[in-house]
BAGUSE-854049 format. One line per field, with one value per residue (C-alpha): residue number from 1; x, y, z; chain. Coordinates in steps of 0.1 Angstrom, whole numbers, plus 5000, padded with zeros to 4 digits. Example, Ala and Ser with C-alpha at 12.3 -4.5 7.8 and 13.67 -1.06 7.14 Angstrom:
BEGIN
nr <- c(1; 2)
u <- c(5123; 5137)
v <- c(4955; 4989)
w <- c(5078; 5071)
kette <- c(A; A)
// end
This chain:
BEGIN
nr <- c(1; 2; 3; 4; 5; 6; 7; 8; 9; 10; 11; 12; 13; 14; 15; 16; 17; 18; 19; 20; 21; 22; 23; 24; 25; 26; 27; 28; 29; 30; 31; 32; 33; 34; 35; 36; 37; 38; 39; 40; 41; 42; 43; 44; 45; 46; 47; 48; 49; 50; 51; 52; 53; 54; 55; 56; 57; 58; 59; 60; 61; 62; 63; 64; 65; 66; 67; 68; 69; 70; 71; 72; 73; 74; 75; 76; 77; 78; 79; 80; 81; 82; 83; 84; 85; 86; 87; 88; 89; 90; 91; 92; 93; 94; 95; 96; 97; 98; 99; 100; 101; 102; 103; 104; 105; 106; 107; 108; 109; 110; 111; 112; 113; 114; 115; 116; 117; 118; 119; 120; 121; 122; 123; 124; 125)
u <- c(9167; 9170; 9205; 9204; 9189; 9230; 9237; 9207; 9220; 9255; 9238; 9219; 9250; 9264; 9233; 9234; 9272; 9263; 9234; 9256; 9285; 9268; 9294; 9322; 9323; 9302; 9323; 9323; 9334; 9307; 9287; 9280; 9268; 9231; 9248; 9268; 9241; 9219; 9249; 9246; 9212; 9215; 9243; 9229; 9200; 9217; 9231; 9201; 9186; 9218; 9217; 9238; 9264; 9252; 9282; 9306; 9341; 9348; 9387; 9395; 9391; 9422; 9444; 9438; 9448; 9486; 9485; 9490; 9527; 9553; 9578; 9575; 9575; 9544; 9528; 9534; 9520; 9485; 9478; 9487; 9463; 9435; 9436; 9433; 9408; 9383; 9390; 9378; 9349; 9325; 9308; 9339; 9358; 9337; 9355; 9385; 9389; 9382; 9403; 9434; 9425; 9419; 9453; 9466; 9445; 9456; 9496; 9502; 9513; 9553; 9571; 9583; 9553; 9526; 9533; 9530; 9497; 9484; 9493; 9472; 9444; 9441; 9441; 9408; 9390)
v <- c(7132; 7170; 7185; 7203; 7172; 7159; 7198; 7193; 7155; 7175; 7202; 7177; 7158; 7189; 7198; 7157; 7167; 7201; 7187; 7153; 7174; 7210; 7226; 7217; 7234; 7260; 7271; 7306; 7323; 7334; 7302; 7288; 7255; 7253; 7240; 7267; 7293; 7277; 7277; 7313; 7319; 7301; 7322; 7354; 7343; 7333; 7365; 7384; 7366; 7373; 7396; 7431; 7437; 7476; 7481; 7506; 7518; 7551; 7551; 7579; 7563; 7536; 7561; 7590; 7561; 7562; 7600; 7585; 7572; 7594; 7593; 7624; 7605; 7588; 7616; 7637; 7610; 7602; 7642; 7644; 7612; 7630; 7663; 7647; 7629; 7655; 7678; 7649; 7634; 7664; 7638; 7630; 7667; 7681; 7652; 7651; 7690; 7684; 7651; 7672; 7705; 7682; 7672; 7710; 7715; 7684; 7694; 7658; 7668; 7661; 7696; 7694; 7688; 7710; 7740; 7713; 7702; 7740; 7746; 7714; 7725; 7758; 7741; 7722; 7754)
w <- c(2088; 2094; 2083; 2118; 2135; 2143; 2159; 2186; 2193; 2203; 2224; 2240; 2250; 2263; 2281; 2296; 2306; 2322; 2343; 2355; 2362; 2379; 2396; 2383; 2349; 2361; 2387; 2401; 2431; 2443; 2444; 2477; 2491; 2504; 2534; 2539; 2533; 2560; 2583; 2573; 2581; 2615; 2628; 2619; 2637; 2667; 2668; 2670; 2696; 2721; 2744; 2735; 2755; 2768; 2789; 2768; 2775; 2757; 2746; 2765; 2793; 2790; 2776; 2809; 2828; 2817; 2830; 2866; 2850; 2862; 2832; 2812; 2774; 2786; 2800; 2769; 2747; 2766; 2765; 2730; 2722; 2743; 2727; 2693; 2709; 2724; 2685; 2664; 2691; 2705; 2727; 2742; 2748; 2780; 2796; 2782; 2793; 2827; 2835; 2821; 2843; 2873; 2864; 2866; 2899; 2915; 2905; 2898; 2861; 2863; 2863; 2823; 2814; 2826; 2803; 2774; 2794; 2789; 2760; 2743; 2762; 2746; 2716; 2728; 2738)
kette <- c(A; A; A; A; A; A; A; A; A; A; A; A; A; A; A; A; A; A; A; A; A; A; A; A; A; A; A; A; A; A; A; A; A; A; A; A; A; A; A; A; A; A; A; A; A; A; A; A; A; A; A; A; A; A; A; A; A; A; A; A; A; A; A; A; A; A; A; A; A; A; A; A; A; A; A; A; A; A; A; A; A; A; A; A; A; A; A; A; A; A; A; A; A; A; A; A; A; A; A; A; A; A; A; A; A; A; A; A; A; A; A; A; A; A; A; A; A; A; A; A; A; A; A; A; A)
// end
């Protein structure tokens, strides 16, 4: 008998154990079931076959809403959020600019705050 022959009859037990056993010794996080890649697969591929929803709300929008509430805090905070708005998005500042000087024209802009109202739109042009 080999001298190395009883070594190989050990790693061939622990080879036996390994293959019986699979996942539980061999653990890792990143392992994941077959089941739960094909689960995978069939919701990315149910996604892709909806339809996309085209219809797009810009953020702007919700926020120039509160500039019809009369309280001055309010008023303040919506012009504020749409300035920042219209210097950081250049898709979005064109209209921006003119909802807030429709505001000046229209003279809804509560008394208190229309000079802060012209002042933030300078800072847009």
């Amino acid at each position: 008998m080999n001298k190395y022959a009883k070594h190989f009859n050990v790693v061939r037990k622990i080879k036996a154990i390994v293959r019986l056993t699979g996942r539980a010794i061999r653990h890792s996080k990143h392992d994941i079931s077959a089941d739960i890649a094909r689960k995978i697969q069939r919701s990315a591929y149910d996604f892709s076959q909806k339809e996309k929803n085209e219809e797009y709300t810009p953020p702007y929008k919700s926020i120039a809403k509160q500039l019809q509430v009369g309280e001055s805090n309010i008023y303040k905070a919506a012009v504020y959020n749409l300035v920042e708005i219209a210097k950081l998005h250049k898709n979005y500042r064109e209209d921006i600019v003119k909802i807030l000087t429709q505001q000046l024209k229209e003279g809804i802009v509560p008394l208190d705050s229309r000079e802060y109202l012209e002042h933030k739109l300078a800072k847009i042009s």
